[in-house]
Every structure is written in C-alpha cells, then in structure tokens.
N, C-alpha and C positions, 0 to 999 in steps of 0.2 A: 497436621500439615494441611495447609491451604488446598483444597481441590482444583485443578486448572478449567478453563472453559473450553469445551473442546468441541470444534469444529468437521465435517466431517465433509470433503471436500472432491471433487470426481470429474473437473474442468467444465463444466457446465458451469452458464453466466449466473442459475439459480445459487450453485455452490461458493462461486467467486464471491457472491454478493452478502453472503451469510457467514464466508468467513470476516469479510470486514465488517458484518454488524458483531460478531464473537470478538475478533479486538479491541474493538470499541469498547464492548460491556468490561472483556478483561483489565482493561486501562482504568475504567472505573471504580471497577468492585477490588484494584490493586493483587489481581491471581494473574495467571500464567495462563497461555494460549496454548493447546493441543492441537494440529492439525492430522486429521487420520485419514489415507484411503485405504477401503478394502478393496482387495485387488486376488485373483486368480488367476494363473497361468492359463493362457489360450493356445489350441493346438495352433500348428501355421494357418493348417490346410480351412482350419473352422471359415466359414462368410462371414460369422460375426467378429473375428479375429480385428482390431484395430489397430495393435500394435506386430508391426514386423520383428523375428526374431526369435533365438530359442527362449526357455522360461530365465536363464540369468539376463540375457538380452533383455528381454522385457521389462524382468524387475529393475533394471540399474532406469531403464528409459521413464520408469513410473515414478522411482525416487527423485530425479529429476524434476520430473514436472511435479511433484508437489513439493519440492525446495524452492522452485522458481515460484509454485504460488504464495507460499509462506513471507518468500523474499518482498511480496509486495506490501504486506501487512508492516514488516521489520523496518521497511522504510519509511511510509507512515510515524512507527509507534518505536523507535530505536529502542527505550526502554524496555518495552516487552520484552518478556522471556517467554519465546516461542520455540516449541517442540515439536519434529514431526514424526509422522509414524505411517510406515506403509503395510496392512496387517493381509496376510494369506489366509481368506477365509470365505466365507457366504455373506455377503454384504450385511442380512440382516441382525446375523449373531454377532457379527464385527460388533457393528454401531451400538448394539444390546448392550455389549460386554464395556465399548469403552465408555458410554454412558454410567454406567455403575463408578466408574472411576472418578467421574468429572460432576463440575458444580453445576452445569446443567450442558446440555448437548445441542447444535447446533447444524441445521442443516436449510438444505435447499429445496423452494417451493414453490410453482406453478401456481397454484391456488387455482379456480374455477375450472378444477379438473383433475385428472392424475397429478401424484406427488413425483416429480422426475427425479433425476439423478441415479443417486443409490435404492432411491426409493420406487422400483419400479411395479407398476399393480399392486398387489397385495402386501409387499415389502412393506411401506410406507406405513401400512397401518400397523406391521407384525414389529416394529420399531418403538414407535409411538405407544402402542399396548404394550410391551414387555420392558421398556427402558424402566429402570428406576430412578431415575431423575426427570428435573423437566427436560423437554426437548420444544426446541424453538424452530419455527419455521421460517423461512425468510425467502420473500421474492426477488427476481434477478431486478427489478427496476426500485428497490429500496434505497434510500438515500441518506448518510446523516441528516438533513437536515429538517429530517423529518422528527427527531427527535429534540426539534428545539422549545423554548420554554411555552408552556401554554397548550401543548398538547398530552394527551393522558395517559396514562395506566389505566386501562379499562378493565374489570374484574368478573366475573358472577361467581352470586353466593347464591346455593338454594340450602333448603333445610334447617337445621339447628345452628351454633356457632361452633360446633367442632366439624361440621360436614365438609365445609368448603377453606378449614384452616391452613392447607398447606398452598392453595392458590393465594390465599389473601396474604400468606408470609410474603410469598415469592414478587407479590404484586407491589406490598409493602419495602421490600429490600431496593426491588429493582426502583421503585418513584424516588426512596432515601439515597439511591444512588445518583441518579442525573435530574435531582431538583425539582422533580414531576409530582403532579396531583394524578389522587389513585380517585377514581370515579369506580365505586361498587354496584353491582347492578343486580337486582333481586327482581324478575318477573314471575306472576303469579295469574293463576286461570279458575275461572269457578270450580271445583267440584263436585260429580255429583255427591245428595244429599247424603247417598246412604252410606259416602266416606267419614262419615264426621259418628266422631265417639263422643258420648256424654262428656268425658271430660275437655275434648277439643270444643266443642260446643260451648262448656261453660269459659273457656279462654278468649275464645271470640267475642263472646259478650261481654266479657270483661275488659277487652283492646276496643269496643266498640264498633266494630263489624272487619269483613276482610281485609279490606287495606288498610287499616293505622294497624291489625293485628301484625301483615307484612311489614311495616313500617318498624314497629315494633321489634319483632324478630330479627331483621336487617341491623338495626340499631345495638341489639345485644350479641350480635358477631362482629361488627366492627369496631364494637367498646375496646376488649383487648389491643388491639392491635394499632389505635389512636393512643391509646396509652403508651404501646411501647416504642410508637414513632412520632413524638406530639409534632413535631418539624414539617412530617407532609401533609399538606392539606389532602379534607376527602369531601366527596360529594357523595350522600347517597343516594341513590336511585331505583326508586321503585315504579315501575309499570306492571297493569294489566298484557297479557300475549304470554307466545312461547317463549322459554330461553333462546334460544338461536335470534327470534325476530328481535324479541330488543335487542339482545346485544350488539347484533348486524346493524341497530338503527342507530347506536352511538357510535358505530366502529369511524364512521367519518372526522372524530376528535382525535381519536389515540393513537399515539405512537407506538400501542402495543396491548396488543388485548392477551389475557390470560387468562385459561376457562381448567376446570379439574376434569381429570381423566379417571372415568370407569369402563377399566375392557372387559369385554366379554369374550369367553371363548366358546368357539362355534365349530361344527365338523368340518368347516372348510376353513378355521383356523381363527384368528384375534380379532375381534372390531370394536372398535372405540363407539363410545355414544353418540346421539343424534347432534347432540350441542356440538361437542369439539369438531364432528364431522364438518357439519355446517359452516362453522366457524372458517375452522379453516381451507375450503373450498372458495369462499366467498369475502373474507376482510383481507380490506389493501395491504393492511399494515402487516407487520411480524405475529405472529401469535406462538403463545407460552402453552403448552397441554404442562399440566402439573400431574403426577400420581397423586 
C-alpha cells in the first residue's frame, strides 16, 4: 500500500504553508495527504491555556480547526484523498511515530532561527533525529511557483556511493516527479597529510590529484542513479569549502534542497549534523533531511 504524505499542522502560517507544499508533492507523487495535530489537554486555570473549555470541549474545538485547515487543501486539489488526525500525545513522539507511517513527513519552518510550531526548542531537532522517514521543512512565505521549470533539486553527496544513497533516491524521485533537474553537490577541503593511507594516496595519483579524484568519486555515486532516471537531467558539482557553504552558495537555484541526516545522541538528547543544521537555519527554500 501506497504510504500517504503527511503533514503535521498546528495553525501557525509556517504550518499552513507546508501543508500546501505536502498537497502538492501528494498530487504528484499520486499518494494520499495526512493531516496530523498533536494536541494535549490544557488545564482552564493554565496561562498557557489557548483554548477555553473542558478536555471534550477542547478536543471537538481542535478537530475543527484542522478540518477547516485540511478543507483548504480539498479545495484546491478535490481529488486528493485527504485524511485528518488529531493525536493525544507529546508533540515530538506524535510526529516520530506518524512519520514512520508516511512517505515522507512534512512540517513548518522559521529558518534563521528556532524551528516554530510543534517544533519548539529542542523538539525540532528530537523530530528530525528520530523520524524515519524524510522530513521536509517548509517556510510560511513558500510559494508554488517556486517550483516552476528551471529550478533545482539541490542534493549533497559526500563519501563513497552508498553513503549518501538515500538522499540522492529522494532527490531523484522528487526532480522525476515535477520535471526538475537534480544539481548534486560534492564539497571537499584539504586534509591534513597524515590522513592519507598508502592505499588513498596511491588512488589520488591515479585520479591525478584532489579534485578530478572528487570529481571522480561524485561521478561513481551518481552513475546509479542516472541510470535508473535517464529522464532527469543532473549537474554535477564539485567545489572546494565546507558542506554547508557550498550548498548555501547554490541554495539560490533550488526549489528544494536535500541534505542526509546523521543524529547524534547526546545527554541533553538528539542533534543532527552541522550540514542539515546549517542548511536548514539558513536556505530560503524547503529542505528534505533524509535518514
């Protein structure tokens, strides 16, 4: 069975704007739209309390507002088969759990600072690290028509061609779906000497120094994947710098950057890498963290 895209939505303009880029992709990729809030009962008396009313009161007034925001989508996209769902939980187990379920997850993003919504402080990342699917970020001022012809799929690959193979599927599926070239991006930084093993060393000599060896390498990760999309065009691209800085320095083309997620856990809980951090604090556009 089809997985749906599922949206996870909490009336914030971040949230609103991310479910309509999840209808969109659903319309595309021809799956089914999930809309999910996680929601808890608030005492009356609480200050942070929003909603007036006991815990059925509340719930019916939450079901509500995310039928009315689903409804905006339904009208839109009449064909979509959208589904909503108001789940009693911790925001971040919520969106964990429906993630697991769905073809990739869908929220709302502030960028150049905290991740708002569901995502508050440390949430954001404890999401992000533990989801297993991808999960998509999306700003309140995103616009279709940002995804019109001529803009990218932006990707990075580092390491071998199995290291970064689940962002380059994702990057691959999504350009085969709305007609987009995938621009892959491999950055590379000298290392010190005493990194290099006789056998790396006699590799480089044989690619003829660091960058055709990058070159190189880039070219036999995105063999595969040309093969099994010959349709979408690609660009490779290799620069000297950090991952973050080139990526950031192409983010101005793409309709959608996609970077691979390595979490780490830590005593004060989940953080994702410097790249995806980066990434996504800082590019205008949507961005994809893949596991």
């Amino acid at each position: 069975m089809t997985r749906p895209i599922t949206a996870g939505v909490d009336g914030s303009q971040e949230s609103i704007a991310a479910l309509a880029w999840a209808a969109r992709e659903a319309v595309r990729r021809g799956t089914g739209l999930r809309v999910v809030h996680a929601w808890r009962p608030q005492p009356q008396e609480a200050p942070e309390a929003r909603i007036a009313g006991d815990a059925d009161g509340q719930a019916e007034w939450v079901r509500g507002a995310v039928t009315e925001a689903a409804r905006t989508v339904t009208e839109r996209h009449p064909d979509l088969d959208v589904t909503t769902d108001v789940v009693e939980g911790p925001d971040a187990d919520t969106l964990v759990a429906a993630a697991a379920d769905a073809e990739l997850l869908v929220l709302g993003s502030r960028g150049h600072g905290r991740i708002l919504g569901f995502l508050l402080g440390s949430v954001g990342q404890q999401v992000i690290a533990g989801a297993a699917r991808p999960v998509v970020l999306v700003r309140a001022d995103d616009e279709p028509s940002a995804e019109a012809a001529g803009r990218e799929i932006v990707v990075g690959q580092q390491g071998g061609p199995e290291d970064s193979a689940d962002a380059l599927r994702f990057a691959f599926e999504t350009a085969a779906a709305r007609g987009a070239t995938v621009r892959v991006v491999r950055a590379w930084t000298l290392p010190p000497l005493f990194a290099y093993s006789p056998g790396s060393l006699k590799l480089l000599d044989e690619a003829g120094g660091l960058e055709p060896y990058e070159k190189k390498s880039l070219d036999a990760a995105v063999r595969p994947w040309r093969e099994r999309f010959p349709d979408v065009p690609v660009t490779e691209h290799v620069e000297m710098g950090s991952a973050g800085q080139v990526l950031l320095s192409v983010a101005g083309t793409a309709q959608l950057m996609v970077v691979g997620r390595r979490a780490h856990r830590t005593a004060v809980g989940a953080r994702i890498g410097s790249v995806a951090h980066g990434v996504l604090h800082h590019a205008d556009c949507p961005v994809a963290v893949v596991p």
